[in-house]
C-alpha positions in Angstrom: -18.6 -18.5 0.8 -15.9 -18.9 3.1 -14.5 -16.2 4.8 -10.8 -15.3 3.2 -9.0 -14.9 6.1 -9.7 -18.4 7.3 -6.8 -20.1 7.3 -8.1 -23.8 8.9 -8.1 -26.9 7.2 -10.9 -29.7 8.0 -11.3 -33.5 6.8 -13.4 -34.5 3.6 -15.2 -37.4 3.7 -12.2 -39.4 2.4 -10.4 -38.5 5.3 -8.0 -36.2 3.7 -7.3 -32.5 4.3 -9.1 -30.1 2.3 -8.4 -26.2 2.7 -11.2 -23.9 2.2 -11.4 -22.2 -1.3 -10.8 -18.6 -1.3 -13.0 -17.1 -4.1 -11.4 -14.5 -6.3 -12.2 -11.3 -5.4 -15.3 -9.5 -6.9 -16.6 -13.2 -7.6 -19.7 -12.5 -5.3 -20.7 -9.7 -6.7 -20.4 -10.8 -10.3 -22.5 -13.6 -9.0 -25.2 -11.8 -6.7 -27.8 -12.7 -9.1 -27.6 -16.0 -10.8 -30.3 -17.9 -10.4 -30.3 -21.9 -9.1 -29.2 -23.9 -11.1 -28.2 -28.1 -10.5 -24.3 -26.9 -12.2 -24.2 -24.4 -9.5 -23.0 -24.6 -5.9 -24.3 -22.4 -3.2 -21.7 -20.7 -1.4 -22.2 -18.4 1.8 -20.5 -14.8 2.2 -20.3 -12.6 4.8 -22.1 -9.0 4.3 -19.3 -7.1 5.1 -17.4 -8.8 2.4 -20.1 -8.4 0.0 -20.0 -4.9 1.1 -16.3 -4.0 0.6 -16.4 -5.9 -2.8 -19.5 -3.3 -3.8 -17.7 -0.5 -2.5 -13.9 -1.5 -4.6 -16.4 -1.2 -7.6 -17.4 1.6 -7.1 -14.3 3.2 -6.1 -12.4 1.4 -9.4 -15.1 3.2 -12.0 -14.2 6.3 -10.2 -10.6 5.3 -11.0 -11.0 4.7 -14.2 -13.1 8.4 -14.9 -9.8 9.7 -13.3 -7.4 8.3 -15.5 -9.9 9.7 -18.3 -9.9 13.0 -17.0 -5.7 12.8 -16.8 -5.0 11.6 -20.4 -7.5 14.5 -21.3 -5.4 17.1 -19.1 -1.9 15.6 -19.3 -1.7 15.5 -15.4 0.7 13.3 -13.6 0.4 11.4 -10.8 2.9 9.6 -8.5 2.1 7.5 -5.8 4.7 6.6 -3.2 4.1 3.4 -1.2 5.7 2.8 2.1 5.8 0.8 5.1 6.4 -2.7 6.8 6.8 -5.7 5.2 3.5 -7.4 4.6 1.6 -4.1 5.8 -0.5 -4.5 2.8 1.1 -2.5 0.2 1.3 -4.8 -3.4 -2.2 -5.5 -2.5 -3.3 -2.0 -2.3 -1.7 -1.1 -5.3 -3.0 -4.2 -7.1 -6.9 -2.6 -6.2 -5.7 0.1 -7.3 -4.8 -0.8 -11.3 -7.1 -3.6 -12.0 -9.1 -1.8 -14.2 -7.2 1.0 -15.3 -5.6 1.5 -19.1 -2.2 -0.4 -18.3 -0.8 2.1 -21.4 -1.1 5.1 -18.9 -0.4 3.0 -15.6 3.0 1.6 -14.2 4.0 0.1 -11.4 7.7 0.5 -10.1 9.3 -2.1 -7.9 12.7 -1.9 -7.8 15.2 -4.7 -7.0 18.7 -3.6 -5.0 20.8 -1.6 -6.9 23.6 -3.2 -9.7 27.1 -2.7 -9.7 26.8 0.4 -12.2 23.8 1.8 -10.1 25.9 2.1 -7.2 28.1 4.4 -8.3 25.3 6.6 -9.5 23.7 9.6 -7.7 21.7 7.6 -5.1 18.5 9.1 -6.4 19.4 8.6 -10.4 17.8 5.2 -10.8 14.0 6.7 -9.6 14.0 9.6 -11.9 13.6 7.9 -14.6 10.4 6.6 -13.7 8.8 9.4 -13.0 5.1 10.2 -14.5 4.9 11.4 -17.9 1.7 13.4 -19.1 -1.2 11.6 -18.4 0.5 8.6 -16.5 -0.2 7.1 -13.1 2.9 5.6 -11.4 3.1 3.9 -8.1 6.2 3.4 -6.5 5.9 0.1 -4.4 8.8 1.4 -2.0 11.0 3.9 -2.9 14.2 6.1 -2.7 12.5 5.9 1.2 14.3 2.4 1.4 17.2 4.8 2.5 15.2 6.0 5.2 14.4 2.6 6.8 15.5 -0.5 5.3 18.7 0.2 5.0 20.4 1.6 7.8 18.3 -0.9 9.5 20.0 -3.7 7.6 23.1 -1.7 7.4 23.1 -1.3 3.9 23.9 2.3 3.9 26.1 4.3 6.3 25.0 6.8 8.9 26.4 9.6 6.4 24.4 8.2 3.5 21.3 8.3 5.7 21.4 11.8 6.8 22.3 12.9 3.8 19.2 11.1 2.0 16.9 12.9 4.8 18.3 16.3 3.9 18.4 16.2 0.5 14.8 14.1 -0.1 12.8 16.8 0.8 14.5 19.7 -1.9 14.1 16.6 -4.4 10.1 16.5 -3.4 9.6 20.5 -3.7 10.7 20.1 -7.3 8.9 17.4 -8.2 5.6 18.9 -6.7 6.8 22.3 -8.5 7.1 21.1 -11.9 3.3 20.1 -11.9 3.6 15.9 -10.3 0.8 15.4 -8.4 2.5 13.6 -5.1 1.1 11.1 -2.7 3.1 9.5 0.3 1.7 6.8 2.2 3.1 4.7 4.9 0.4 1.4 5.6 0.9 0.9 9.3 0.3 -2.9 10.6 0.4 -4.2 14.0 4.0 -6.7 15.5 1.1 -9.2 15.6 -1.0 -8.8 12.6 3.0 -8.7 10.7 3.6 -12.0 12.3 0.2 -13.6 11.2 0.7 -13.1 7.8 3.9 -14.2 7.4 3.1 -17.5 9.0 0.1 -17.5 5.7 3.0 -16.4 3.7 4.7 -19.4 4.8 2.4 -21.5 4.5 0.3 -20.6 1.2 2.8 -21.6 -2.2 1.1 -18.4 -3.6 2.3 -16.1 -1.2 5.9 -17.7 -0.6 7.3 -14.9 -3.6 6.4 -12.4 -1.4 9.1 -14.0 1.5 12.8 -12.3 1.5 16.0 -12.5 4.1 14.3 -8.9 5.2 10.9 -10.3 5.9 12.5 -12.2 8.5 14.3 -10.0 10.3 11.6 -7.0 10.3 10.0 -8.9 14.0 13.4 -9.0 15.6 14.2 -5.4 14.4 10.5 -4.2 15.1 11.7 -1.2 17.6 14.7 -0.2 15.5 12.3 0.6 12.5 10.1 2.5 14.5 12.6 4.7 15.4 13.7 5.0 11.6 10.0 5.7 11.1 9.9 8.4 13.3 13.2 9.9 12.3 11.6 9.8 8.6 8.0 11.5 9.9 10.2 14.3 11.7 12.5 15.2 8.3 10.5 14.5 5.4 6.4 15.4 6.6 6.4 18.8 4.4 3.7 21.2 3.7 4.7 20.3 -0.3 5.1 16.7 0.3 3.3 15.3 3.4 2.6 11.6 4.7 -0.4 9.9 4.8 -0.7 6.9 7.1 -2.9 4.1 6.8 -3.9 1.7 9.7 -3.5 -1.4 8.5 -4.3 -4.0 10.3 -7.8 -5.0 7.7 -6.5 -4.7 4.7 -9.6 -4.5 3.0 -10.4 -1.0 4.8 -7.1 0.1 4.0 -7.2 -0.7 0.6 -10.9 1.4 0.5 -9.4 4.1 2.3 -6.1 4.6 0.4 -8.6 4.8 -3.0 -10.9 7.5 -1.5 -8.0 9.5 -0.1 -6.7 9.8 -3.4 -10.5 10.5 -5.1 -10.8 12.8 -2.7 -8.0 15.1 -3.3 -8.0 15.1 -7.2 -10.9 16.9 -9.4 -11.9 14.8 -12.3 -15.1 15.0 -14.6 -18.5 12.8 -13.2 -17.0 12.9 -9.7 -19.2 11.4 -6.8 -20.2 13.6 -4.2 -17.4 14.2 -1.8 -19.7 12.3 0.7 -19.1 9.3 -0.8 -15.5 9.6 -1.3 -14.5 10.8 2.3 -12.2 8.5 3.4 -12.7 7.1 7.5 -10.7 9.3 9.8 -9.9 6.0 12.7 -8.0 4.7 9.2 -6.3 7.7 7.8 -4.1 9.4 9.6 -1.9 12.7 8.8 1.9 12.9 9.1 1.6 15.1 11.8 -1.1 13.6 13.7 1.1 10.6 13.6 4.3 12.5 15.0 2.3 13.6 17.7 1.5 10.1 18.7 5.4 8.4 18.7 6.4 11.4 20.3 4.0 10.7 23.3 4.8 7.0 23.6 8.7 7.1 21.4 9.5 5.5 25.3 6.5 2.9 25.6 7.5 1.2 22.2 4.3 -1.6 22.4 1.5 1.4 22.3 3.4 2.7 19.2 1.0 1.5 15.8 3.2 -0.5 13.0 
């Protein structure tokens, strides 16, 4: 199998450009035992992609005893997604439902607010979508766009930013009080890993969705949002609500990682050994562990992660 993040192109025999097929994930795997056959093509994969898809498996049927164990319990869970563009969020999150009972799962990506919504208590709009007993919900961004997106882009004033930092963290203690199970992660990806993939974004007619106005600014305004990052790390990183960061750069181990974290921290019936479930500590990083590091090098912006 070719590798999927080969991006080259080569010449058939006719002379005319063929890109190499990228299988669908979890095609090896489903395939790992079929015999020869003359209606069947041999395709090479490399082991570490083998690996990872045996390990998503894994890590999905552990999902899906969770959810189980949540309709039984009426938990609710809500997932916060943050971070650059293209650091490998949607994909995460995609890992994360494939197999789960879409009646008890919902994703929430909201588009910029309407004329009626911007009249409205800024965090109005997201409480609406907030778990209901026995529901997972991922927020793929959040009321957090306040935090870095937009007084980046200057879609908010300085007043409606510090406001948004003071007030977001009393909003958090009362979710977390009435029972919501809260999770905040921020996928951290490299100015040059950014850039790669949206040239593929550019370039592949599936991906091109994924391109906005924002996208293309986020290289140019690189140091600004790392100083909205940090200013977001120092107000909101909470005992009740704290961040979880994710080094992004392979998006397969972040994927992995993300799904342990979460396994890891939640009780559920026929749960692995945490062995197996302990997420990889040069991925994960805490809030404050994370502070600690733009604080030694806020003034050497290219040693600062994404």
């Amino acid at each position: 199998m070719g590798d999927d993040s080969d991006k080259k192109t080569k010449k058939s025999k006719n002379g005319k450009d063929e890109s190499k097929i990228k299988l669908q994930e979890l095609t090896a795997l489903r395939n790992i035992d079929a015999k020869k056959d003359k209606e069947r093509t041999p395709i090479w994969i490399k082991n570490w992609h083998l690996a990872y898809e045996f390990e998503l498996r894994k890590l999905q049927v552990e999902l899906m005893k969770l959810q189980q164990s949540m309709k039984a319990n009426g938990t609710r869970l809500l997932l916060i997604f943050e971070g650059r563009d293209a650091a490998g969020k949607g994909g995460t999150i995609k890992r994360f439902i494939a197999h789960l009972n879409p009646r008890y799962t919902r994703v929430v990506a909201l588009i910029k607010p309407n004329e009626t919504e911007e009249t409205q208590w800024y965090f109005q709009r997201y409480i609406s979508h907030l778990p209901s007993a026995g529901e997972i919900v991922f927020f793929d961004r959040s009321w957090y766009n306040r935090a870095m997106v937009e007084p980046v882009m200057g879609f908010c004033t300085d007043e409606q930013n510090k406001r948004f930092l003071k007030d977001v963290p009393q909003l958090e203690e009362l979710i977390v009080k009435d029972g919501i199970k809260l999770f905040k992660f921020y996928f951290s990806v490299s100015k040059e890993v950014q850039k790669e993939r949206f040239d593929t974004r550019r370039l592949d007619p599936l991906k091109q969705y994924k391109l906005s106005p924002v996208d293309n600014l986020a290289q140019k305004y690189w140091d600004q949002y790392s100083l909205r990052k940090f200013q977001m790390l120092q107000e909101t990183n909470r005992t009740m609500a704290p961040w979880t960061i994710f080094r992004s750069d392979n998006k397969k181990m972040a994927r992995i990682n993300c799904i342990r974290y979460v396994l890891n921290q939640l009780d559920y019936e026929g749960k692995l050994p945490a062995e197996e479930l302990k997420p990889d500590k040069d991925i994960v990083v805490s809030g404050i562990d994370e502070l600690r590091h733009m604080e030694e090098y806020l003034m050497k912006p290219d040693k600062l992660h994404g």
